[in-house]
C-alpha positions as CSV (number, residue, x, y, z in Angstrom):
1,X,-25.3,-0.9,2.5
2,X,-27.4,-4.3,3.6
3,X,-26.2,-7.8,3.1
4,X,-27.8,-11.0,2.1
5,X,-25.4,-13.9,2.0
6,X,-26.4,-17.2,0.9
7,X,-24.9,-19.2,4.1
8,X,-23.9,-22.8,3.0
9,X,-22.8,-20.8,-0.3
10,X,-19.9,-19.0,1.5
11,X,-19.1,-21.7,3.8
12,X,-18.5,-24.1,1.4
13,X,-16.0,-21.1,-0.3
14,X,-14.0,-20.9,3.1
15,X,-14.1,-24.5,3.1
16,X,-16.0,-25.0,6.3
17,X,-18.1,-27.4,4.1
18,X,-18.4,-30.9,3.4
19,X,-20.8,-33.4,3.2
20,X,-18.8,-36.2,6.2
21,X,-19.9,-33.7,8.4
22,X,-21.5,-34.8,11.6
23,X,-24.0,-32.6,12.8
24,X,-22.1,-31.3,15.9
25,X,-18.6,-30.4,13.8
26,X,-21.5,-28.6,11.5
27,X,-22.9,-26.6,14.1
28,X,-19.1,-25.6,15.2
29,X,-18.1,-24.7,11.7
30,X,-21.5,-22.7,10.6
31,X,-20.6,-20.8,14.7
32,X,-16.9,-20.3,13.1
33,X,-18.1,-19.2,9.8
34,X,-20.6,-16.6,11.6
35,X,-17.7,-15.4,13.2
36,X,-15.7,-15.1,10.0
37,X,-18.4,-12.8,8.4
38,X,-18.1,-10.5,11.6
39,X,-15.2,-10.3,11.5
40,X,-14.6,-9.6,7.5
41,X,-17.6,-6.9,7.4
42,X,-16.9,-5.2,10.8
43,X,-19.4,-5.2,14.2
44,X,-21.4,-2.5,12.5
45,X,-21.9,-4.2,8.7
46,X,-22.5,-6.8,10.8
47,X,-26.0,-5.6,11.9
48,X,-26.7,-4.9,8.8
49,X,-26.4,-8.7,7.1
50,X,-28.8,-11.3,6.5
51,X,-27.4,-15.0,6.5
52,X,-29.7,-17.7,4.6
53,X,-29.4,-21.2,5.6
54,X,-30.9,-24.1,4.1
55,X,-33.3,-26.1,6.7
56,X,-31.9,-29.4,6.0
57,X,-29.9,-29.4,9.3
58,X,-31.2,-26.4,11.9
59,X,-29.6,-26.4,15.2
60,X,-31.9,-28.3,17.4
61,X,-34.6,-26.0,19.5
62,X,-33.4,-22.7,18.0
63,X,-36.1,-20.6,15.9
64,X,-36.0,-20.0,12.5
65,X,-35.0,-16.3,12.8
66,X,-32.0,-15.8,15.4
67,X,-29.5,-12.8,15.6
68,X,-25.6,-13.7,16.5
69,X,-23.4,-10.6,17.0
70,X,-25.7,-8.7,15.4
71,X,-25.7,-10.9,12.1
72,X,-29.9,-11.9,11.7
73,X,-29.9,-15.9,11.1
74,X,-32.7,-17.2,8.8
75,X,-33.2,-21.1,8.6
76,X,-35.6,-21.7,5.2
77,X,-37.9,-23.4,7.1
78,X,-41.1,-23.9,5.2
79,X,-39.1,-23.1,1.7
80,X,-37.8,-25.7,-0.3
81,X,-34.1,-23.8,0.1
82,X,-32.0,-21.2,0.8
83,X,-32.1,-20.2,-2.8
84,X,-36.2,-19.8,-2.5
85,X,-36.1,-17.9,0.7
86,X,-33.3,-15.3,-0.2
87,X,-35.5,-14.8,-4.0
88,X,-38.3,-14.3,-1.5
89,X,-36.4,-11.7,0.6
90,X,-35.3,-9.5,-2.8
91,X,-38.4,-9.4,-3.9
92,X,-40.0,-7.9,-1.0
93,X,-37.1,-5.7,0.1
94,X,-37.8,-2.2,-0.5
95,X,-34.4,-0.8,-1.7
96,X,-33.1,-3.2,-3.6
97,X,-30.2,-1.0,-4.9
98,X,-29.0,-0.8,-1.3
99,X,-28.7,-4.8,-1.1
100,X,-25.7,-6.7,-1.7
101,X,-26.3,-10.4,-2.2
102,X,-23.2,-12.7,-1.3
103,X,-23.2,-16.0,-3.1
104,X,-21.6,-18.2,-6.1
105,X,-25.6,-19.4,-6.8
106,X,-26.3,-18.9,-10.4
107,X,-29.8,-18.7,-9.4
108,X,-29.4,-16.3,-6.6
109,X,-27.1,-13.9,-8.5
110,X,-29.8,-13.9,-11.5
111,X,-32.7,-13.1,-8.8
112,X,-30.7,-10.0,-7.4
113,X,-29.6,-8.9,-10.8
114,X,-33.1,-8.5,-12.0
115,X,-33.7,-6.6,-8.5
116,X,-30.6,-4.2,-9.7
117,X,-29.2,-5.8,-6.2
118,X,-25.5,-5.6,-6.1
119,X,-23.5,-9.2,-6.5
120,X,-20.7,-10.2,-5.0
121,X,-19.3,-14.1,-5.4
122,X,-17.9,-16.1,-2.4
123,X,-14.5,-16.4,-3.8
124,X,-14.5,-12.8,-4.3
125,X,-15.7,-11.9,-1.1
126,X,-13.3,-13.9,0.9
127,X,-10.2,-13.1,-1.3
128,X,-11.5,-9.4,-0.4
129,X,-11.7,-9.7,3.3
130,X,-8.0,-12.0,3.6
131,X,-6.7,-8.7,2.0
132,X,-8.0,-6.2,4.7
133,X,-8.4,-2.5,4.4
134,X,-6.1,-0.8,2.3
135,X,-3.3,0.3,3.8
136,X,-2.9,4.1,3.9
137,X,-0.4,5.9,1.3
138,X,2.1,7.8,3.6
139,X,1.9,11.4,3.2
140,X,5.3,13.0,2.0
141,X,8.0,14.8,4.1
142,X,7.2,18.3,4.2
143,X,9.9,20.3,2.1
144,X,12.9,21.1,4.2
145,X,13.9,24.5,4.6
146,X,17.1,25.6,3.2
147,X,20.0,26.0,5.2
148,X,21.7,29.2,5.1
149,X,25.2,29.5,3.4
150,X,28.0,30.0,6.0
151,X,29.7,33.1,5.8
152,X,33.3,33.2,4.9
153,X,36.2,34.7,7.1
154,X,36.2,38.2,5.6
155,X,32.6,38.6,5.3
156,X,32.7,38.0,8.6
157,X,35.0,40.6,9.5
158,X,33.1,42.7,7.3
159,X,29.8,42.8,9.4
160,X,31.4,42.4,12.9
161,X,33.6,46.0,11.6
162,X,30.0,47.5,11.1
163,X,28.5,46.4,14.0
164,X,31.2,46.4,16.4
165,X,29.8,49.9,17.9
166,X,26.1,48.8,17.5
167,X,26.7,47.8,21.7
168,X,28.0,51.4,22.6
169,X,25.3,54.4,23.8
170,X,24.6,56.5,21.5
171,X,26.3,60.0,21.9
172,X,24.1,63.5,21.1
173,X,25.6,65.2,18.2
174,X,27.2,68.8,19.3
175,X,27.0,71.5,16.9
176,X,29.9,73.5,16.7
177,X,30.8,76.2,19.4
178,X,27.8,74.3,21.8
179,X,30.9,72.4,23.9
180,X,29.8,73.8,27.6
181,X,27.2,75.7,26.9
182,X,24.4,77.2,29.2
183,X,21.4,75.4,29.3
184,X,18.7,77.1,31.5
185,X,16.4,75.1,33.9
186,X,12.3,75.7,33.6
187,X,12.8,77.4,36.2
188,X,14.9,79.7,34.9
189,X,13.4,79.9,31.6
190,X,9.7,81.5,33.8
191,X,12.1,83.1,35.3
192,X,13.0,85.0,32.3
193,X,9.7,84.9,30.8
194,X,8.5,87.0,33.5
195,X,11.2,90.0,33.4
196,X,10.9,89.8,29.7
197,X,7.3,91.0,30.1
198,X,7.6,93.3,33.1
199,X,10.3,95.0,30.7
200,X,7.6,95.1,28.0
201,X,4.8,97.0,30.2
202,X,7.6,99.3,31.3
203,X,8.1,100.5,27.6
């Protein structure tokens, strides 16, 4: 999105505007306005905004096209006002859709209407830019687990009865009559193996 603000437009909305002003508190309050639109647009909208001023009273020795912070500065030098030069820039601009013209000028909101230019007035936009960014909805608590129900004394006792040999090695099962037993080594068990089959080529 692009910019176009008609300058004295806005300043006189923010009140930086009047007609007792000397040239040099003038030159301080267009400076403090610049810095205004910065600020209320961001350092990066701001290199995308046009500001039109009328020629009546351009700072002394400065061109007609100047950038500050990134803002480009027109001074309608050669036009017979701001109001020309920004019908001027609409019609030539190539995306017009893109544009969004700043001013309170019935005549400048009628020429970027008929470009299909976006229009915001100067009341607007400053009402807009005292009230910031909105402020971001807090995200809700994620649900709690639920806390386990205590046990109560003689379930308790119930489950520590259970488990109260769960600690203890188990113990091999004997069948009956197996108390003492022989149990032969693998030694043992060759051992046999081999007289079992001497006895067999005997026979």
């Amino acid at each position: 999105m692009h910019y176009l603000i008609d300058g004295y437009n806005l300043m006189h909305a923010k009140g930086l505007l009047s007609p007792r002003l000397r040239p040099a508190a003038l030159r301080r309050n267009r400076q403090q306005f610049l810095d205004a639109v910065v600020e209320a647009l961001g350092p990066f909208a701001a290199t995308r905004t046009t500001v039109v001023f009328d020629a009546a009273h351009p700072p002394a020795g400065r061109p007609d096209v100047s950038h500050y912070k990134g803002i480009r500065v027109i001074y309608a030098v050669g036009d017979e006002s701001a109001d020309a030069r920004i019908e001027a820039i609409l019609a030539d601009y190539p995306t017009p859709k893109g544009l969004t013209v700043i001013s309170s000028d019935r005549r400048v909101r009628q020429a970027a209407l008929r470009r299909k230019a976006k229009v915001i007035d100067s009341d607007s936009f400053w009402t807009a830019a005292l009230a910031g960014p909105p402020s971001p909805t807090p995200s809700p608590d994620p649900p709690q687990p639920e806390r386990p129900q205590s046990l109560s004394p003689r379930e308790t006792q119930h489950w520590l009865d259970i488990f109260a040999d769960a600690d203890q090695p188990a113990r091999s099962q004997e069948l009956p009559g197996d108390r003492g037993a022989w149990a032969p080594s693998d030694a043992e068990l060759a051992r046999i193996a081999r007289e079992v089959d001497a006895e067999d080529v005997e026979w």
